[in-house]
N, CA, C and O of each residue as an XYZ file, in Angstrom:
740
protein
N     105.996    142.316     87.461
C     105.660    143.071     88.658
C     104.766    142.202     89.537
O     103.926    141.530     88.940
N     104.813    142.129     90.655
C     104.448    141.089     91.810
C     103.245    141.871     92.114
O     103.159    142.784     91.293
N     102.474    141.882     92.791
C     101.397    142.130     93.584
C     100.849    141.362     94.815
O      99.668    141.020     94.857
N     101.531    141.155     95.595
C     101.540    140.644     96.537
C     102.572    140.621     97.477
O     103.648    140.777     96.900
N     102.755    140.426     99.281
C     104.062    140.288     99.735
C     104.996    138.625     99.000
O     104.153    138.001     98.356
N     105.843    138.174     98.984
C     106.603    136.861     99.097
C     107.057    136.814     99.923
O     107.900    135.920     99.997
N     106.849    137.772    101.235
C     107.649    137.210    102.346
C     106.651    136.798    103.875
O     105.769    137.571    104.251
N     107.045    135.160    104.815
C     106.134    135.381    105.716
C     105.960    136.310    107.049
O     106.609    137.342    107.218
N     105.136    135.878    107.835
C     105.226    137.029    108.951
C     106.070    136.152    109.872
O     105.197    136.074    110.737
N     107.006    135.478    110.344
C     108.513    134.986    110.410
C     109.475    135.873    110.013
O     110.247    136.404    110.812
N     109.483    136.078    108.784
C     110.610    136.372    107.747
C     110.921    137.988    108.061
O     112.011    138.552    108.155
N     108.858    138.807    108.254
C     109.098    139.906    108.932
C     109.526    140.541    109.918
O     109.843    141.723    110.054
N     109.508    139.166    111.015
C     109.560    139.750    112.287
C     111.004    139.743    112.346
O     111.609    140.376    113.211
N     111.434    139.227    111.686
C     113.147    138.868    111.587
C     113.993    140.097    111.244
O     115.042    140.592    111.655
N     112.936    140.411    110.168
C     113.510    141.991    109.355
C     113.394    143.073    110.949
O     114.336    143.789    111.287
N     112.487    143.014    111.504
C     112.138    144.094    112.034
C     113.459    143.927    113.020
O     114.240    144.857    113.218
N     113.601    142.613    113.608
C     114.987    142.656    115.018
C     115.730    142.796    114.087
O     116.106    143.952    114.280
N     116.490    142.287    112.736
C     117.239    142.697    112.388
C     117.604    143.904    111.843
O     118.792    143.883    111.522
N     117.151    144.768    111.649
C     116.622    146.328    111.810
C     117.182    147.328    112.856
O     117.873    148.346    112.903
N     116.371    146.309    113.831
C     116.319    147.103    115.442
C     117.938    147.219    115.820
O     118.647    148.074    116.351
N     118.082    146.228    115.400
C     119.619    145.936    115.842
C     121.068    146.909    114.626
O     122.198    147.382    114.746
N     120.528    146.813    114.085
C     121.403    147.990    112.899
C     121.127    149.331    113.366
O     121.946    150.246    113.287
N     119.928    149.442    113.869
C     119.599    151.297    114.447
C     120.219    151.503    115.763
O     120.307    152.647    116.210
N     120.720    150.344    116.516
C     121.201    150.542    117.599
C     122.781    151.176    117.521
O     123.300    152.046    118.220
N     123.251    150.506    116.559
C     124.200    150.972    116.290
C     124.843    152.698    115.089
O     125.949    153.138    114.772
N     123.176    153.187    114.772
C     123.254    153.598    113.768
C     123.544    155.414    113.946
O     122.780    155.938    114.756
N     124.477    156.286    113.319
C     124.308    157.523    113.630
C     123.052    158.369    112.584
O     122.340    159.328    112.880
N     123.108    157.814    111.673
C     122.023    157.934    110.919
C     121.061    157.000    110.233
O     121.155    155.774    110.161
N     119.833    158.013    109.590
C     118.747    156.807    108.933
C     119.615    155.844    108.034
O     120.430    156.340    107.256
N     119.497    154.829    108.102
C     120.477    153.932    106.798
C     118.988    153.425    105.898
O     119.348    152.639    105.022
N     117.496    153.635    105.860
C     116.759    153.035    105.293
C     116.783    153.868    103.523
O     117.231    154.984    103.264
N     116.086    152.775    102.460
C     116.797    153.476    101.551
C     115.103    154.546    100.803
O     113.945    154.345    100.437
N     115.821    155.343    100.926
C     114.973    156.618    100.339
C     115.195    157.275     99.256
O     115.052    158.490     99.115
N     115.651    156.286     98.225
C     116.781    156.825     97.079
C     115.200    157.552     95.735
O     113.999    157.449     95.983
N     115.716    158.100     94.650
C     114.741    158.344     93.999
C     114.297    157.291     93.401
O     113.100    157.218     93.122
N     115.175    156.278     93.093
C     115.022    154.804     92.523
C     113.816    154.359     93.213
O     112.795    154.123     92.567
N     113.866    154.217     94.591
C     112.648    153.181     95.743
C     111.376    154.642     95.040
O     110.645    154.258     94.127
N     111.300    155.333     95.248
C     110.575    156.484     95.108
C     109.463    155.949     93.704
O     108.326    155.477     93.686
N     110.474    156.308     92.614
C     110.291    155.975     91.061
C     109.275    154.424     91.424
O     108.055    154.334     91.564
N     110.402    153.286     91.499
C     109.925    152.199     91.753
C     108.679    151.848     92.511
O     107.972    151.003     91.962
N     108.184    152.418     93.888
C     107.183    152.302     94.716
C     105.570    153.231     93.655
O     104.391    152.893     93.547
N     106.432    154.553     93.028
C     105.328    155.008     92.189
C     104.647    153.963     91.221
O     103.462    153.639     91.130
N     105.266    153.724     90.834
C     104.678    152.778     89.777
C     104.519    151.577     90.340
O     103.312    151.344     90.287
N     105.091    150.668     90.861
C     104.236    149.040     90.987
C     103.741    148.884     92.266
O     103.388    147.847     92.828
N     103.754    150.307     92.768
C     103.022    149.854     94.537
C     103.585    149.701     95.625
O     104.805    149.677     95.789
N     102.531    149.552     96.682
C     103.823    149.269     98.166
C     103.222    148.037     98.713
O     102.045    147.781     98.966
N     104.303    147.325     98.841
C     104.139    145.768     99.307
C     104.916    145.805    100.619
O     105.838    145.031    100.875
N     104.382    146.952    101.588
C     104.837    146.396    102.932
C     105.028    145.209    103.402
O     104.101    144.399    103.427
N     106.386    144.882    103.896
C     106.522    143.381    104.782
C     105.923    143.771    106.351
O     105.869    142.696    106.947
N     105.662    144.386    106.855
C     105.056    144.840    108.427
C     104.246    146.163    108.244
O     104.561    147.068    107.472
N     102.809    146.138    109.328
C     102.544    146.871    109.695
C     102.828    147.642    111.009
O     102.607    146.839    111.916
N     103.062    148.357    111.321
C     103.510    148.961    112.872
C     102.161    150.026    113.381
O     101.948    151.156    112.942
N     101.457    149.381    114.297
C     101.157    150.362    114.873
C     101.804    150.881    116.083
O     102.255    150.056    116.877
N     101.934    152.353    116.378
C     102.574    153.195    117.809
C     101.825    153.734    117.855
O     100.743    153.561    117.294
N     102.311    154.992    118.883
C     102.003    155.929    119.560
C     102.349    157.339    118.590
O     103.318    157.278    117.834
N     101.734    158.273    118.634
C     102.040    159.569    117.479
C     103.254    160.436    118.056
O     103.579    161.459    117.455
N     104.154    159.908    119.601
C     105.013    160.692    120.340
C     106.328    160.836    119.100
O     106.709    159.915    118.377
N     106.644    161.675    119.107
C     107.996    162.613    118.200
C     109.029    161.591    118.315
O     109.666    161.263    117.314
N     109.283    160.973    119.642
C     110.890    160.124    119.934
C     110.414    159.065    119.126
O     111.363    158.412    118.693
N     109.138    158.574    118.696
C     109.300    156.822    117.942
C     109.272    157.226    116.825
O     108.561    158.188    116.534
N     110.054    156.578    115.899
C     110.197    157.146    114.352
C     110.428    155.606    114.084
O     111.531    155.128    114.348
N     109.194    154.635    113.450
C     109.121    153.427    113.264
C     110.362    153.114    112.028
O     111.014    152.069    112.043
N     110.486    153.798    111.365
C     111.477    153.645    110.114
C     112.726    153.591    110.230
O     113.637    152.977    109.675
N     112.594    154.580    111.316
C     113.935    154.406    111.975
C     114.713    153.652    112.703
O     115.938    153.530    112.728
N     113.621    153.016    113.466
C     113.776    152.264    114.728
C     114.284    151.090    114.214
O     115.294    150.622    114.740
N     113.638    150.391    113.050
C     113.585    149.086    112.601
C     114.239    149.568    110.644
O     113.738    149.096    109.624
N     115.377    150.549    110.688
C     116.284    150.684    109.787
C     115.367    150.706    108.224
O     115.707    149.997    107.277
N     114.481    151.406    108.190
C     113.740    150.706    106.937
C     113.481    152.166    106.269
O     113.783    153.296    106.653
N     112.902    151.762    105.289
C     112.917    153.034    103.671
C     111.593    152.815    103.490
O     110.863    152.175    104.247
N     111.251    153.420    102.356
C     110.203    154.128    101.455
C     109.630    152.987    101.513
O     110.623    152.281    101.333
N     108.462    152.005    101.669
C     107.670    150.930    100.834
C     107.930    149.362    101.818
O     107.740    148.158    101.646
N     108.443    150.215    102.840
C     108.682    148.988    103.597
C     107.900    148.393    104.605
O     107.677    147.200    104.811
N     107.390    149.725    105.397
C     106.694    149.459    106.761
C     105.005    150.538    106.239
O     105.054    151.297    105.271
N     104.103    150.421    106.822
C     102.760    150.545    106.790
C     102.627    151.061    108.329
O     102.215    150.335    109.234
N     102.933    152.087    108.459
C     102.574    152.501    109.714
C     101.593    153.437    110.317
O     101.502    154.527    109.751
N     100.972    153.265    111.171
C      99.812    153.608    111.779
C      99.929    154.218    113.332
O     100.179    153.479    114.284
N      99.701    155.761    113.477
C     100.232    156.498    114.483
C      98.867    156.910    115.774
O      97.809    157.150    115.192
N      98.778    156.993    117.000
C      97.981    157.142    117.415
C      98.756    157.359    118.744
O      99.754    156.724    119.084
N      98.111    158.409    119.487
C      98.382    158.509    120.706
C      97.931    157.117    121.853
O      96.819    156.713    122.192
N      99.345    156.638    122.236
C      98.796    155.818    123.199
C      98.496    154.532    122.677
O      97.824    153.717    123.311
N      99.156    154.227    121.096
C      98.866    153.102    120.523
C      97.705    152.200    120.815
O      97.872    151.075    121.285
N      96.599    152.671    120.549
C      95.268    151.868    120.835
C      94.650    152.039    119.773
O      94.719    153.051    119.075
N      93.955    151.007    119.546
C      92.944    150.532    118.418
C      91.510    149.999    118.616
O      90.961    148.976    119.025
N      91.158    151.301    118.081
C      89.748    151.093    117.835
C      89.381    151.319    116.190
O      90.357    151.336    115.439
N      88.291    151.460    115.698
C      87.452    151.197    114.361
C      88.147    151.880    113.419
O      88.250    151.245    112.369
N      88.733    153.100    113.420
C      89.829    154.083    112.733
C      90.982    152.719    112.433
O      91.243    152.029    111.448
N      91.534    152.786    114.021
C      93.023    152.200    113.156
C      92.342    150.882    112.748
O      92.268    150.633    111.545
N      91.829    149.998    113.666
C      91.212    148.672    112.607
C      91.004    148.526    111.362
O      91.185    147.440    110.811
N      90.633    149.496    110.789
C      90.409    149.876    109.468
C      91.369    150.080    108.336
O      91.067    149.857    107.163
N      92.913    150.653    108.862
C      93.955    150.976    108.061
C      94.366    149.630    108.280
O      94.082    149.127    107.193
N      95.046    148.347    109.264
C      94.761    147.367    109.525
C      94.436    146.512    108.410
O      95.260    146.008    107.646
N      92.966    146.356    108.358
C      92.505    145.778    107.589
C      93.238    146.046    106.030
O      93.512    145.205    105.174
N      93.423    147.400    106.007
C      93.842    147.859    104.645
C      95.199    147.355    104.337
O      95.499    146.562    103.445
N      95.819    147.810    105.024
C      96.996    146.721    104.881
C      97.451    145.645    104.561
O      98.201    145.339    103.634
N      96.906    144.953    105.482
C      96.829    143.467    105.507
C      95.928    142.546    104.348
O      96.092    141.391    103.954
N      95.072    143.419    104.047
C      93.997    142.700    103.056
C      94.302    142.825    101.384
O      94.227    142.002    100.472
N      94.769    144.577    101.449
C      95.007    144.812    100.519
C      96.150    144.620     99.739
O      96.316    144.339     98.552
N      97.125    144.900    100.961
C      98.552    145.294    100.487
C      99.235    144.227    100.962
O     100.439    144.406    101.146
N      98.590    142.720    101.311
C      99.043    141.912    101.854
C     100.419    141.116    102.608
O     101.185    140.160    102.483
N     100.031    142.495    103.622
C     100.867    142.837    104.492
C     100.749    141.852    105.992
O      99.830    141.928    106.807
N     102.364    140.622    106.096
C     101.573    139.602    106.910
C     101.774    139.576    108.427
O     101.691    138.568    109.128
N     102.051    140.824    108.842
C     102.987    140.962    109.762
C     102.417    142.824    110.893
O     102.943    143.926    110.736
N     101.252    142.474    111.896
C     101.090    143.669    112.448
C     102.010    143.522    113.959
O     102.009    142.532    114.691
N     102.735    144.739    114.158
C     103.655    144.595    115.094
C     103.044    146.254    115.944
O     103.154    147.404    115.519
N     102.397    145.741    117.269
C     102.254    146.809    117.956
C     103.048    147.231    118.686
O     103.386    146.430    119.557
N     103.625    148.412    118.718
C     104.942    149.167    119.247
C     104.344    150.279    120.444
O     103.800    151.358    120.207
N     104.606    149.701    121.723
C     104.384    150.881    122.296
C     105.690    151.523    122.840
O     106.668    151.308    122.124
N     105.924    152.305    124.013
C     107.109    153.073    124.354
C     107.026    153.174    125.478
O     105.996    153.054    126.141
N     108.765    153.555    126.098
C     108.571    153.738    127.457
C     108.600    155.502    127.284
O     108.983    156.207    126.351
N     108.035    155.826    128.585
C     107.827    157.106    128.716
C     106.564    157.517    128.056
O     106.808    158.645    127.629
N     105.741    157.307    127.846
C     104.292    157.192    126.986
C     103.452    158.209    127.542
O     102.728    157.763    128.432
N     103.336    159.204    127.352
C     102.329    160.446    128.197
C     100.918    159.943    127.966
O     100.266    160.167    128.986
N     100.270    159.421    127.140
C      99.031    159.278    126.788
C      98.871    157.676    128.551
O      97.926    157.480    129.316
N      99.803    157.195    128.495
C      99.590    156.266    129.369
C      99.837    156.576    130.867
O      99.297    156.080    131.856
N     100.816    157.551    130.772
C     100.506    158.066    132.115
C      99.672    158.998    132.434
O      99.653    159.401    133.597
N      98.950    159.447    131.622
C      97.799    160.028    131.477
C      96.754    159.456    132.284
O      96.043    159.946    133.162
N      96.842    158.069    131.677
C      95.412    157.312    132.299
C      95.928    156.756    133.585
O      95.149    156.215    134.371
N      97.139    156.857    133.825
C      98.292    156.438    135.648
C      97.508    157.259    136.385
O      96.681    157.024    137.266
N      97.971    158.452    135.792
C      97.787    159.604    136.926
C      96.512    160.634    136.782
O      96.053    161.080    137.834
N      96.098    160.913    135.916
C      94.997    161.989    135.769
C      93.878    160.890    136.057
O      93.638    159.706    135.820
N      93.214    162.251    136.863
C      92.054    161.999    137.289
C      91.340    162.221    136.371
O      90.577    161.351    135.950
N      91.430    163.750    135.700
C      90.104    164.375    134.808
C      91.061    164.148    133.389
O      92.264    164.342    133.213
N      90.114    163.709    132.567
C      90.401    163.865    130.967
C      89.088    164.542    129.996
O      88.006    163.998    129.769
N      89.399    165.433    129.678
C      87.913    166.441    129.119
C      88.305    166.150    127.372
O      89.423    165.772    127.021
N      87.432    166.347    126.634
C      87.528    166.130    125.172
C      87.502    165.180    123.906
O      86.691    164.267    123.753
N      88.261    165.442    123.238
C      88.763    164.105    122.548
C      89.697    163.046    122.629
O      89.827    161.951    122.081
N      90.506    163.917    123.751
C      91.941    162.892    124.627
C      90.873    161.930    125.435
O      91.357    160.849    125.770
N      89.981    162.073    125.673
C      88.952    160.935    126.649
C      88.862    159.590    125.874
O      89.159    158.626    126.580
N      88.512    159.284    124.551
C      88.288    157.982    123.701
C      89.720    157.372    124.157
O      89.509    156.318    124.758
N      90.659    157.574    124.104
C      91.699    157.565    123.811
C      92.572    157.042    125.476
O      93.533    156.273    125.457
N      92.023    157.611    126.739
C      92.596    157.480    127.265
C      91.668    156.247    128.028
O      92.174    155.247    128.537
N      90.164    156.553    127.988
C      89.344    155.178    128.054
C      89.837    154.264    127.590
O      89.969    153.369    128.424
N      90.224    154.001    126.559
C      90.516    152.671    126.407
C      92.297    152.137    127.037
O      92.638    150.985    127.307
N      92.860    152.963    127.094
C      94.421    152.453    128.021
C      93.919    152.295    129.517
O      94.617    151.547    130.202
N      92.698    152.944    130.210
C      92.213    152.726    131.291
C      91.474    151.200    131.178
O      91.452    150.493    132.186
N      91.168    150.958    130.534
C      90.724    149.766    130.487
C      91.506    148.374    129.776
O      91.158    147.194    129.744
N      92.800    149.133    129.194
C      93.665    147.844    129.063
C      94.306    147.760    130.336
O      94.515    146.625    130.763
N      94.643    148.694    130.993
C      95.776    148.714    132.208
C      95.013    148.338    133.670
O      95.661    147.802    134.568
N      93.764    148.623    133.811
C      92.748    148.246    134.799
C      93.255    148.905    136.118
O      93.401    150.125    136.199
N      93.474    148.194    136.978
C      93.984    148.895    138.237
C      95.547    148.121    138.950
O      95.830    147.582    140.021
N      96.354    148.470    137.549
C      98.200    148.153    137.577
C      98.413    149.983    137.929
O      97.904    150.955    137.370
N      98.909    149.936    138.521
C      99.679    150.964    139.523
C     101.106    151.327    138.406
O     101.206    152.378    137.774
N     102.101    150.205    138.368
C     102.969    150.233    137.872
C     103.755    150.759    136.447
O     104.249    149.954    135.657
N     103.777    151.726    136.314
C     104.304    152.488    134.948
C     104.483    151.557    133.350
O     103.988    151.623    132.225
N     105.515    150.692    134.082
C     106.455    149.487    132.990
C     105.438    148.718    132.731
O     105.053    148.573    131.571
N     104.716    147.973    133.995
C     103.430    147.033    133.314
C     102.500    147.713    132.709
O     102.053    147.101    131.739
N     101.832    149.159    132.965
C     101.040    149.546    132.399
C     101.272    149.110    130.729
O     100.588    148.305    130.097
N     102.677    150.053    130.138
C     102.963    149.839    129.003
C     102.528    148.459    128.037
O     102.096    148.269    126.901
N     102.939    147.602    129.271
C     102.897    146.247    128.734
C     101.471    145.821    128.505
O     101.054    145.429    127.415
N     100.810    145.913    129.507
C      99.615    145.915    129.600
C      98.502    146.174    128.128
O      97.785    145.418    127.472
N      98.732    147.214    128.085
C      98.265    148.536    126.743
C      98.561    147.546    125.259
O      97.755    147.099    124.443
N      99.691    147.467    125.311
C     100.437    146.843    124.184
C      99.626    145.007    123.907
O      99.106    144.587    122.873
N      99.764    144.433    124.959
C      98.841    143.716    125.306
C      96.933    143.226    124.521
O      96.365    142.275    123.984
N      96.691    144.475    124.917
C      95.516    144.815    125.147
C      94.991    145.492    123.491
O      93.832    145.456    123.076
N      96.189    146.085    122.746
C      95.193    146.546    121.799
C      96.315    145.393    120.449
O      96.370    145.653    119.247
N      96.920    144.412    121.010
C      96.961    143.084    120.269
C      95.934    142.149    120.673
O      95.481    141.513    119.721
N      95.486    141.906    121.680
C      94.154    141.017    121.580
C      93.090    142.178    120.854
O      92.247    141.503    120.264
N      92.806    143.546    120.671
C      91.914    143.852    120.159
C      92.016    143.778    118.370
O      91.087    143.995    117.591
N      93.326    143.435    118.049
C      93.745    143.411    116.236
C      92.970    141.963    116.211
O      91.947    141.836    115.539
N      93.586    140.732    117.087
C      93.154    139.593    117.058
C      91.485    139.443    116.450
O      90.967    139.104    115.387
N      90.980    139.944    117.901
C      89.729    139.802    117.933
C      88.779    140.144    116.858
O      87.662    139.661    116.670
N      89.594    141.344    115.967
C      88.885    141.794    114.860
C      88.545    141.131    113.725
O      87.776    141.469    112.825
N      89.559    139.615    113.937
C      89.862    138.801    112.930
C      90.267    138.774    111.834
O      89.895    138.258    110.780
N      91.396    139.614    112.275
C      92.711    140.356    110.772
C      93.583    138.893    110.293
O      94.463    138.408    111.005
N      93.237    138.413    109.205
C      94.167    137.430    109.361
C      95.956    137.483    108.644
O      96.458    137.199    107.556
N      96.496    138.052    110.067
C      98.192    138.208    109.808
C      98.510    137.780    111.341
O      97.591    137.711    112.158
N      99.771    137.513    111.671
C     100.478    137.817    112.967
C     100.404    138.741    113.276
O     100.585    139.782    112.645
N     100.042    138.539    114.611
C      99.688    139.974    115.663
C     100.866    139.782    116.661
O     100.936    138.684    117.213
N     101.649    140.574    116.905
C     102.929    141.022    117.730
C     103.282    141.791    118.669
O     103.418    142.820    118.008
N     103.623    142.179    120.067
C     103.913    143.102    120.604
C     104.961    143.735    120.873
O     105.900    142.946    120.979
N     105.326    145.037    121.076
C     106.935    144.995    121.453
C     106.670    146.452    122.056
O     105.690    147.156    121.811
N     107.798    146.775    122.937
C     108.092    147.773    123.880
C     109.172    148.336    123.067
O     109.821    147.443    122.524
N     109.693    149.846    122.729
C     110.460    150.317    122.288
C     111.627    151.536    123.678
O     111.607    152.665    124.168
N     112.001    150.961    123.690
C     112.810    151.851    124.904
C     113.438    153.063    124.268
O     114.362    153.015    123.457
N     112.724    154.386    124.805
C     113.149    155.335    124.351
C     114.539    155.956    124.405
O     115.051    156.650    123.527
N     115.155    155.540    125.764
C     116.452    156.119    125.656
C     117.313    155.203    125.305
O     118.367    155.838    125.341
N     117.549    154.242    125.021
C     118.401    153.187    124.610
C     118.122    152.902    122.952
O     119.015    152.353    122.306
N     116.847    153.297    122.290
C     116.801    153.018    121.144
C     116.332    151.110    120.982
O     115.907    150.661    119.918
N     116.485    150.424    121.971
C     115.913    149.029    121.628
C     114.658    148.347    121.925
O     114.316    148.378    123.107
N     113.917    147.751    121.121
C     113.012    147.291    120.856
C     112.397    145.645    121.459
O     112.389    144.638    120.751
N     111.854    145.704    123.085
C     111.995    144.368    123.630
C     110.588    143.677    122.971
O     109.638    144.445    123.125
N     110.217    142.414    122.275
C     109.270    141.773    121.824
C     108.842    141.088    122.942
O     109.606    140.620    123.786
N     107.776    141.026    122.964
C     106.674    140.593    123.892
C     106.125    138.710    122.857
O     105.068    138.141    123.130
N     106.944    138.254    121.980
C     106.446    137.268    122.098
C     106.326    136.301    122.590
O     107.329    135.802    123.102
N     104.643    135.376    122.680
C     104.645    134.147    123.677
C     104.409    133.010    123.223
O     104.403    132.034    123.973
């Protein structure tokens, strides 16, 4: 029994387009959820090859998106995909623990938490942490599509900065098309 990933964050990002690209075509989940992965993951653990952080919106279903099963992906949900000390923390857990080499931030088009911070003036509550900080990745971009980008952007230099040591990744998930554009540079 292994304890550790054997695969690099290359090898992941590969899995994930090659994934993306099987769900495009896919009428259903094809990831495997058998009692076997179940049985198997009970007992020797989960050795995620990627972490995903998104957005908590209903249309992104990371498992889905990128064709994957039980023990595969490490995913981390948040309105508006932003990271602060919470998700940093699962992050860390991941990556440190479950040596996981591969964080891939997924945001979306159509993103309410981001047009949130577009268009609302007033944000009262606990939606405020939350929308502060997409106000301050997006600054004063007008533009919907860059915002996204922006955001996505913005809370990959904040994984960086934390000094997680894995690949840090971005990607846009297009909600009505189902495909997944990577932001790498």
């Amino acid at each position: 029994m292994s304890h550790q990933n054997e695969i690099t964050a290359e090898e992941a990002l590969a899995r994930l387009k090659e994934g993306n690209a099987k769900f495009l075509q896919a009428q259903t989940s094809i990831g495997d959820v058998s009692p076997q992965i179940r049985e198997r993951t009970a007992k020797e653990g989960q050795f995620p090859y990627a972490l995903v952080l998104t957005c908590s919106d209903s249309r992104v279903i990371p498992e889905s998106i990128f064709s994957t099963g039980i023990g595969e992906l490490f995913v981390v949900r948040v309105a508006g995909y932003v990271a602060d000390k919470t998700q940093l923390g699962s992050i860390v857990y991941a990556v440190e623990h479950l040596h996981t080499p591969l964080v891939l931030v997924l945001g979306h088009t159509n993103c309410g938490a981001v047009g949130t911070a577009l268009y609302s003036h007033k944000v009262d509550g606990h939606l405020t942490t939350i929308i502060n900080l997409i106000k301050k990745a997006i600054g004063d971009e007008k533009d919907y599509d860059k915002a996204v980008v922006l955001n996505v952007e913005f809370t990959c230099n904040a994984i960086k900065n934390g000094n997680i040591p894995a690949k840090v990744v971005g990607a846009v998930y297009h909600i009505d098309s189902g495909k997944v554009e990577f932001l790498e540079n």
